[in-house]
C-alpha positions in Angstrom: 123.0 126.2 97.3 124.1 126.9 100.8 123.0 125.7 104.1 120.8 127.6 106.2 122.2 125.9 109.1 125.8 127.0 109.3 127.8 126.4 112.9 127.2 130.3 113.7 123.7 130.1 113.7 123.2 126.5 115.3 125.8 128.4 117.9 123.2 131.2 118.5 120.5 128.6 118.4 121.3 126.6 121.1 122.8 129.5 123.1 119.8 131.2 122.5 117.4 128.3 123.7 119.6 127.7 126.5 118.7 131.4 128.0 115.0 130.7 127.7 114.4 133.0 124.7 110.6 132.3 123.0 111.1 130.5 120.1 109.5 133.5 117.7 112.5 136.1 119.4 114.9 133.5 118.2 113.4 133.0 114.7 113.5 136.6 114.5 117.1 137.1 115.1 117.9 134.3 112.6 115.9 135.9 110.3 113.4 132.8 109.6 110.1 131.4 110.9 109.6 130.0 114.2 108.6 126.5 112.6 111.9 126.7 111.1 113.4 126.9 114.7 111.3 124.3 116.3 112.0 121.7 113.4 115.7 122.5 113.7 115.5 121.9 117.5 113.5 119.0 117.1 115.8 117.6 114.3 118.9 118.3 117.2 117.0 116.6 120.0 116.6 113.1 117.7 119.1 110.0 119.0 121.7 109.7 115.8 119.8 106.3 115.0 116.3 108.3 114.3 117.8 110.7 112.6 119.4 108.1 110.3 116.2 106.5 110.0 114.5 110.0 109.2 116.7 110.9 106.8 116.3 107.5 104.7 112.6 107.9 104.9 113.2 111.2 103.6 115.7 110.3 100.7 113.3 107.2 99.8 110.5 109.9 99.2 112.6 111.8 97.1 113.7 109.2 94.9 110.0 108.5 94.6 109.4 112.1 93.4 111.7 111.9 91.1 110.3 108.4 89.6 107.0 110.0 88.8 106.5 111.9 85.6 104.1 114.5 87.1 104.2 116.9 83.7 100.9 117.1 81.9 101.0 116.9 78.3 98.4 118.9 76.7 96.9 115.1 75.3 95.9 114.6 79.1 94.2 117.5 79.4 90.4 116.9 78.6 87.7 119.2 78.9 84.9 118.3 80.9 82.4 120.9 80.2 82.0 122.7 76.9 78.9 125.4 76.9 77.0 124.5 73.9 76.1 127.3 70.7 73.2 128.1 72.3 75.1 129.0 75.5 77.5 131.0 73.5 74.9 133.2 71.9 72.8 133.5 75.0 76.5 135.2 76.5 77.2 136.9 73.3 73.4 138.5 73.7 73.6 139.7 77.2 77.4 141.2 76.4 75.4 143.2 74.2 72.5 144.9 76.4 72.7 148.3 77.5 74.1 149.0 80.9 71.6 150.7 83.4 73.9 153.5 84.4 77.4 154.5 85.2 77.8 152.7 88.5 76.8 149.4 86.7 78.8 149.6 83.8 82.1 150.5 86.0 81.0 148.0 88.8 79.8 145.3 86.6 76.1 145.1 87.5 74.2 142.6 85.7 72.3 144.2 82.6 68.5 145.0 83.2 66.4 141.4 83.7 69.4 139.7 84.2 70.0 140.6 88.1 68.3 138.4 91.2 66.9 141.4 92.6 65.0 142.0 89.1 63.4 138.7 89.2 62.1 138.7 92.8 58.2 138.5 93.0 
């Protein structure tokens, strides 16, 4: 994997936010984001000790990470809701009703007695 962050463009970087350039120009030239930028700058404006301290908390979190199994076994899955027979044949039925015309078969209308509009008062 290779750094992002090579001495050319930390060069341009600072050179570049020396002169006053926005931030997005600057992303643009690098060829990332401007959060990128401004967590680079931040990350180069830290004293060595925070930086040190950031980075521990960082490695600490990753080492958690890696601690926790977070694959899901198909055993853990559980379904919550199951539509009953009746359910199913109730679908199966209204898969089966006629369509009321082109338009609603292509655009998925609801079948005839089946729509909001039909059951208005």
């Amino acid at each position: 994997m290779s750094k992002f962050w090579t001495e050319e463009r930390l060069a341009k970087l600072n050179a570049e936010y020396a002169e006053g350039i926005p931030l997005q120009d600057i992303a643009d030239h690098l060829g990332t984001s401007k959060r990128t930028v401004e967590n680079r700058l931040y990350w180069l404006r830290m004293t060595p000790e925070r930086r040190a301290a950031r980075r521990q908390k960082i490695n600490e979190y990753r080492r958690a990470l890696k601690k926790e199994d977070t694959r899901v076994t198909i055993e853990q899955v559980q379904v919550s809701a199951r539509p009953s027979e009746e359910q199913l044949r109730q679908r199966d039925a209204r898969e089966m009703l006629p369509y009321r015309d082109l338009t609603a078969m292509l655009c998925g209308d609801p079948p005839i007695g089946l729509s909001a509009l039909d059951q208005r008062a």
